[in-house]
C-alpha positions in Angstrom: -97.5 -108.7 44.2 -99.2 -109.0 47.4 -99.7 -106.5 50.4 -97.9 -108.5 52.3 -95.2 -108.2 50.1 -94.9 -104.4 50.0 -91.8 -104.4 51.9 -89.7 -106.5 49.7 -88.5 -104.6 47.5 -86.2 -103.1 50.3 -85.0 -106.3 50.9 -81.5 -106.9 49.3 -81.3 -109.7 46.9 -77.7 -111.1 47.8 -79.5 -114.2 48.9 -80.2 -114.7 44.9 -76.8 -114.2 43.5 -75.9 -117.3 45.3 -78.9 -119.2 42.7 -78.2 -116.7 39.7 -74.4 -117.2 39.7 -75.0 -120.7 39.5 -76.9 -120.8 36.0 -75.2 -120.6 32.6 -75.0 -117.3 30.6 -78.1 -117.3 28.6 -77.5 -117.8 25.0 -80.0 -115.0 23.3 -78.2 -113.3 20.7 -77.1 -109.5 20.8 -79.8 -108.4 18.7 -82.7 -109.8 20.5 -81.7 -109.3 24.5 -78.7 -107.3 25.8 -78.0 -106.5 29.6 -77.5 -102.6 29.8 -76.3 -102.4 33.2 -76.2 -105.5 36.3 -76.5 -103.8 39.4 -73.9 -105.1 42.4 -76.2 -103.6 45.0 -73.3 -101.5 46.2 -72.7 -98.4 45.2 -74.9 -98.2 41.6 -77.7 -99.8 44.0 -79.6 -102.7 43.6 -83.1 -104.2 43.3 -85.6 -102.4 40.5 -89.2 -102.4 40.8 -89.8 -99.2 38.8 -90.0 -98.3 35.1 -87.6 -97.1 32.8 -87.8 -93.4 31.1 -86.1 -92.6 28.4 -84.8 -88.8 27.3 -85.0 -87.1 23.8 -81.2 -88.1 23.4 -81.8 -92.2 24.1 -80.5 -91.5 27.8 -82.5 -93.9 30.2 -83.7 -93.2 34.0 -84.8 -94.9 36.6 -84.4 -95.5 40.3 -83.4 -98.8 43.0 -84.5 -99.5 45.9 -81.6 -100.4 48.0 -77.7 -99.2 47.7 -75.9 -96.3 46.3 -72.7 -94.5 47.3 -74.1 -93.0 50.5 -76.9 -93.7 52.4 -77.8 -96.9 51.1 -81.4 -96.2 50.5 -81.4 -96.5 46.6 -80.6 -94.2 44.3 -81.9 -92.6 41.0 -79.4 -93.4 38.1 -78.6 -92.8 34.4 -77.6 -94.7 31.4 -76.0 -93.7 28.4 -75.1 -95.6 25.0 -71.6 -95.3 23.9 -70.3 -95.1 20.9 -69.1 -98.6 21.3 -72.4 -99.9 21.8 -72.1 -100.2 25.9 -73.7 -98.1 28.3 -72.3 -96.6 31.4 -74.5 -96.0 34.2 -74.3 -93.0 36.8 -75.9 -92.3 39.8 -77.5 -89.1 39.8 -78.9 -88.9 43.2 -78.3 -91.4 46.7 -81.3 -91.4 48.8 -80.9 -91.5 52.6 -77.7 -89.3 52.1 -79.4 -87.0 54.8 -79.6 -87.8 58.3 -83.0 -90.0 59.3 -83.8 -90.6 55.6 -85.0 -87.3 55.4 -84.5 -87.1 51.9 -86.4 -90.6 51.2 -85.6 -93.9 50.8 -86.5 -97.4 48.8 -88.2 -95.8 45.7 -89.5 -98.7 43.6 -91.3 -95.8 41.3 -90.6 -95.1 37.9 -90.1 -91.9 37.2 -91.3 -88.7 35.1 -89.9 -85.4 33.1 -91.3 -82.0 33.4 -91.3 -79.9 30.1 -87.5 -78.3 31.6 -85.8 -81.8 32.3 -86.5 -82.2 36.2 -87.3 -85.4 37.5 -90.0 -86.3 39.7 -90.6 -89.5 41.8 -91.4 -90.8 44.9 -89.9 -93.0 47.7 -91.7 -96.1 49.6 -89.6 -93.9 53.1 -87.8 -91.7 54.7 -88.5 -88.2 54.8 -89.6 -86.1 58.0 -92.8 -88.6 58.7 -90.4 -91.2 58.4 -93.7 -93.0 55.6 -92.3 -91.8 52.0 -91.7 -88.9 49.9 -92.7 -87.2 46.5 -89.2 -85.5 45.0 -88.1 -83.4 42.4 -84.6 -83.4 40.8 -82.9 -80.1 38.8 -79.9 -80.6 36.7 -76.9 -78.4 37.8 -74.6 -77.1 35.5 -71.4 -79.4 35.3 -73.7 -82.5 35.7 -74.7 -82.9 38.9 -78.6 -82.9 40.6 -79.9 -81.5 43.5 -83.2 -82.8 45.3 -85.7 -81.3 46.7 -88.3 -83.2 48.6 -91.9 -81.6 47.5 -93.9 -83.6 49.8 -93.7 -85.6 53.2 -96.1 -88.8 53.7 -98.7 -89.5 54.8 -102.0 -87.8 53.6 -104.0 -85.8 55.7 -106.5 -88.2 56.5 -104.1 -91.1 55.6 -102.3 -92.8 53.0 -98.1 -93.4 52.8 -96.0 -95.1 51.4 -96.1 -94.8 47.6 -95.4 -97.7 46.2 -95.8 -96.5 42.0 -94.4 -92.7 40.7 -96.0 -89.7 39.9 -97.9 -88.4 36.4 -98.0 -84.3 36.2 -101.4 -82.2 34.8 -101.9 -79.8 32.6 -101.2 -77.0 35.7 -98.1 -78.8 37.2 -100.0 -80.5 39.8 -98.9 -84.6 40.5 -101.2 -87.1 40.7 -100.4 -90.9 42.3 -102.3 -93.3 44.4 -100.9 -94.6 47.9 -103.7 -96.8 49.9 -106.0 -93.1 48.6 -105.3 -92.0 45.4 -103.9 -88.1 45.8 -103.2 -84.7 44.5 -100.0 -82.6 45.2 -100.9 -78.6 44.2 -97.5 -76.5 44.2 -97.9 -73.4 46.1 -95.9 -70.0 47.5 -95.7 -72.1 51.3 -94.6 -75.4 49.3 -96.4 -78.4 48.4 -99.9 -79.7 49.5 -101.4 -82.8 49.4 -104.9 -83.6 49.3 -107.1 -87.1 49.0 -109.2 -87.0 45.6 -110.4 -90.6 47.1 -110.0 -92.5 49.8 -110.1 -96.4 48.9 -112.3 -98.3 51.4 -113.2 -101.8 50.0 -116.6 -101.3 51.1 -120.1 -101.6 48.9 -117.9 -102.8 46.2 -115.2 -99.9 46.5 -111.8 -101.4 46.0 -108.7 -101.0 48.3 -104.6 -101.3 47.9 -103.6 -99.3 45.3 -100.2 -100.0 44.3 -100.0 -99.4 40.8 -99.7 -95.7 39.8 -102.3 -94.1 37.6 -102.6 -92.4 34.1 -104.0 -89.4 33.1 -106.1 -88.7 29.7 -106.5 -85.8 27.9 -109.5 -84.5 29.6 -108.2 -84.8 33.4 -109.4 -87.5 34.0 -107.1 -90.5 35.9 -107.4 -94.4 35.3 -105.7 -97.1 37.4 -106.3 -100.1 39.3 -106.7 -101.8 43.0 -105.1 -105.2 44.2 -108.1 -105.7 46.5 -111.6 -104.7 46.9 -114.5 -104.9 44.4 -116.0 -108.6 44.4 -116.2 -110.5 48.1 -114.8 -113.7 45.6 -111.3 -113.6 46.4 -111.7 -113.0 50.9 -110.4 -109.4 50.6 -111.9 -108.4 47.0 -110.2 -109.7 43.6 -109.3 -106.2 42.9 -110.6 -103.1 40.5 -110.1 -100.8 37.7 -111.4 -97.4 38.5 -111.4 -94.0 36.9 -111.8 -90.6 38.5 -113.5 -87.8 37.0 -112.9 -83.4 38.4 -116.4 -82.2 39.2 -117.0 -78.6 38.7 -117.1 -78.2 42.6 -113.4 -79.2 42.8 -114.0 -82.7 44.0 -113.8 -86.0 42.2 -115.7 -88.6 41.5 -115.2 -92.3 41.3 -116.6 -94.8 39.2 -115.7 -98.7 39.0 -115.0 -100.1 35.5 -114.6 -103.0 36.2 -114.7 -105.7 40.0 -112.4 -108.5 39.0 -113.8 -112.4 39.7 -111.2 -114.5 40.3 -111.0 -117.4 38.0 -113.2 -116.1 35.3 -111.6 -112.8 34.3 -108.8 -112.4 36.7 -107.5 -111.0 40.2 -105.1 -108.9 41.9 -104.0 -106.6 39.2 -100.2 -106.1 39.8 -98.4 -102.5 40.3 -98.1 -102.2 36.6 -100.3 -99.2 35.4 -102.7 -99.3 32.8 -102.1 -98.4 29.3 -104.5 -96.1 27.1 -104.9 -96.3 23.4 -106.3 -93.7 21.0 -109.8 -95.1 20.9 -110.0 -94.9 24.7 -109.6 -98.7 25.8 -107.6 -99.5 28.7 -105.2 -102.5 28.7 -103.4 -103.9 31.9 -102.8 -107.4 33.5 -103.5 -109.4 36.4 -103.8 -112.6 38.5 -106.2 -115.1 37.7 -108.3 -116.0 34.9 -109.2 -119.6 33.4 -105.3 -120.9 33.5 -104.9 -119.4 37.1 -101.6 -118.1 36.0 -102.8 -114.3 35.0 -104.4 -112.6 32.2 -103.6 -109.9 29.7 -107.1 -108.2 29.8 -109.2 -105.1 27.4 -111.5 -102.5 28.7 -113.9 -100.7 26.2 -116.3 -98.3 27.1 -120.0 -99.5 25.3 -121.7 -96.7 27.0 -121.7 -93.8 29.2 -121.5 -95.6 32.8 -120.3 -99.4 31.2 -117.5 -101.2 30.7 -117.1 -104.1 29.1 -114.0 -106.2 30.1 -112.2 -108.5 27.4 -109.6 -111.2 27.9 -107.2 -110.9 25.0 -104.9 -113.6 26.7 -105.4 -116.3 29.3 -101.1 -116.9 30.4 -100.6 -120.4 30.1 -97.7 -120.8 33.0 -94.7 -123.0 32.6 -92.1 -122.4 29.6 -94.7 -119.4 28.8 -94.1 -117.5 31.8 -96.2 -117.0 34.4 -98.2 -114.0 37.2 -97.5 -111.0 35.6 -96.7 -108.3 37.9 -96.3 -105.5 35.5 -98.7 -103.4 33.2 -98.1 -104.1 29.4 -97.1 -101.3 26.8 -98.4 -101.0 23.1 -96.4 -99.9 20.0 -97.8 -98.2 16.8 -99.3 -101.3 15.5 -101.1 -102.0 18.3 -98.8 -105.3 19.7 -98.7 -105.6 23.5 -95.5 -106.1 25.5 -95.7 -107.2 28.7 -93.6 -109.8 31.6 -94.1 -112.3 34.1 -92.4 -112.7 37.3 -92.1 -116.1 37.2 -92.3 -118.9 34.9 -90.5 -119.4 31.6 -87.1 -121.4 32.1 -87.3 -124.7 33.8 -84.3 -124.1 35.6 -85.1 -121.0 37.4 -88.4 -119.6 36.8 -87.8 -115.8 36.8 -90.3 -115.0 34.0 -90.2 -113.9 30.3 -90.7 -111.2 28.3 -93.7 -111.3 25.6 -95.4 -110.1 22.9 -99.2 -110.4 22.2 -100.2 -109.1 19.0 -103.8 -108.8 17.2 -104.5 -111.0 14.6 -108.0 -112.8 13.0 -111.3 -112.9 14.4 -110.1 -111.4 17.5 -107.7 -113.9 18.4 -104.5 -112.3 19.7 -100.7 -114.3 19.4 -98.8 -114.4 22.3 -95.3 -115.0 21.8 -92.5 -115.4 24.1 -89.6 -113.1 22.6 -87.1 -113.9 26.0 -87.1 -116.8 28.9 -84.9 -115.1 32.4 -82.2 -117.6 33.3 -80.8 -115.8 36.7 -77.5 -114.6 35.7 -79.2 -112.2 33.1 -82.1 -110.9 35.1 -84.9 -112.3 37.3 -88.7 -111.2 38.1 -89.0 -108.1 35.9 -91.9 -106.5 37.8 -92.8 -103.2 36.3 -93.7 -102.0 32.8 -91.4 -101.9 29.8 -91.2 -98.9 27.7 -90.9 -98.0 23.8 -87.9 -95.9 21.9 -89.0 -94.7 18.5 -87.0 -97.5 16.9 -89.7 -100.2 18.9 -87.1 -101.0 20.9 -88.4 -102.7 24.3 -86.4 -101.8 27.8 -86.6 -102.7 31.3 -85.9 -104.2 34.7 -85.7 -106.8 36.7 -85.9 -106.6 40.7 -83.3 -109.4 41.2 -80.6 -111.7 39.1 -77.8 -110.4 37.4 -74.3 -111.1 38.0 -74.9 -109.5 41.5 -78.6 -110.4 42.0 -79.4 -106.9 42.4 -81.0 -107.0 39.2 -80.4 -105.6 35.6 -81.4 -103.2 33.4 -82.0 -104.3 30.3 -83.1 -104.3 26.2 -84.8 -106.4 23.6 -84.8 -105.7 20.3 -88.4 -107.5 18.5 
């Protein structure tokens, strides 16, 4: 995704119902790719550009951009399994149900628990400075939630708009990125926000953050810029950057890696970064040999060097093609990732793979579903694990509706 595409996501998608409707019902099996939920972009909302999160009891979470029963502005929803096998979605919360937005509006963030069930997320609008929020919802008894908006956009000093969610510390505090990547502190006169680094493009700095980032066990964060870096690509191909807590309170940034374009790839996507146990960092972008993206490795090989490895070079066509999300990694160290476009002749709305290690460092990418429309089109954030290595997900349009899906596929 492109930052001149920031604003689509708020963009209904009833223009591609008119395609989606069209195209036969896929013919994957139950077992291997199941539609959870297809959102009619009324009331349940519609179009999903965030992650899913699941609970300790299988529930899933996750937020839309558009609709709802209120104020139109998206919503945060819920899906359960039944015992039938189905699942029945609920909308917890309907943004813009306030008057101006002041609750927030058009989240396309994924969203996170706190260790007593609350939610917390963020929205691309609304609130009192009219550029975005960071939120918190608390379960009520009798199964309702109430919102509470913990912070108004922008930064002091700048930055609105967050475009990915929120990861929590150690103390409570919330971390994200938003044109600067920030910090949100909790305190007895509310929530403050503070830049830990302002993104500039300059001497090789990178700029547009739209991923969110990830925390490791030290404190430190990890995520990526669309822009900036190398002068190859006009603006910058783009960055992966970590940030480090001094011990005079302020951060510092350091540049793993300055994407180049053709050879390694560009514009990583809003997908965040995955970590493993041995400290790598895995994520995706643009680019690369094929010009159709790249599934890409980071290792450190010493203190102040990275060393960046391309696992997978996306071959475009049947095999999918631009990745817009991150990927996610399973006990046995496979990847699973998907591409926005590509995949079936007939439409192009992406896939969903796996690209697992195997010999001499060669990795197999395999394509375990092709999006036909009516089932789901441009799955544009990353997928998520249950303990049974189940894979789940969304799509920002298609669907019966072409509001998009949520769905599952069983490996």
């Amino acid at each position: 995704m492109r930052l001149t595409q920031l604003w689509s996501p708020l963009i209904t998608a009833a223009a591609f119902s008119v395609v989606t409707l069209a195209l036969a019902v896929p013919s994957w099996g139950a077992s291997k790719y199941k539609v959870l939920h297809a959102f009619t972009g009324g009331s349940d909302g519609g179009g999903l550009w965030g992650s899913l999160l699941l609970d300790q009891y299988g529930n899933i979470y996750g937020t839309t951009a558009s609709g709802g029963p209120k104020g139109k502005g998206g919503t945060v929803f819920k899906l359960s399994r039944q015992t039938n096998g189905t699942w029945t979605q609920t909308v917890l919360y309907s943004f813009c149900s306030l008057p101006g937005c002041k609750d927030g509006g058009g989240s396309t963030a994924g969203l996170i628990f706190d260790g007593a069930g609350h939610l917390y997320g963020t929205t691309r609008s609304g609130g009192t400075r009219v550029y975005g929020t960071a939120f918190e919802l608390i379960p009520q008894s009798g199964g309702t939630w109430v919102e509470t908006v913990l912070y108004n956009f922008p930064l002091p000093g700048g930055g609105c708009c967050p475009y990915g969610g929120v990861v929590m510390g150690k103390s409570g505090n919330l971390y994200g990125a938003t044109y600067s990547a920030f910090e949100l502190t909790p305190g007895s006169k509310g929530w403050r926000g503070i830049i830990l680094h302002n993104f500039t493009g300059q001497h090789g700095d990178g700029s547009g953050p739209l991923a969110g980032v990830i925390l490791d066990s030290t404190g430190n964060l990890y995520g990526t810029t669309e822009l900036g870096g190398s002068s190859r690509c006009g603006g910058g191909c783009g960055t992966v950057y970590q940030l480090m807590p001094t011990s005079n309170g302020k951060w510092k940034e350091h540049i793993l890696h300055r994407f180049q374009a053709r050879w390694d790839g560009s514009s990583p996507g809003v997908g965040a970064l995955v970590l493993d146990s041995a400290g790598n960092l895995y994520g995706t972008a643009g680019g690369g040999n094929s010009g159709h993206g790249v599934v890409f490795m980071l290792s450190r090989v010493a203190d102040d060097h990275w060393r960046e490895t391309i696992l997978y070079n996306i071959t475009g066509g049947a095999n999918g093609d631009s990745p817009g999300g991150g990927v996610v990694m399973d006990k046995a160290g496979n990847l699973y990732g998907t591409t926005i476009a590509g995949g079936d002749a007939n439409c192009g709305c992406g896939v969903v793979y796996k690209l697992g290690p195997g010999s001499k460092g060669k990795w197999k990418y395999t394509v375990l579903h092709r999006f036909t429309g009516y089932d789901g089109a441009q799955p544009d954030a990353n997928l998520i694990l249950d303990k049974k290595g189940n894979l789940y997900g969304t799509t920002a349009t298609g669907g019966a509706s072409g509001a998009g899906v949520a769905f599952e596929v069983t490996p």
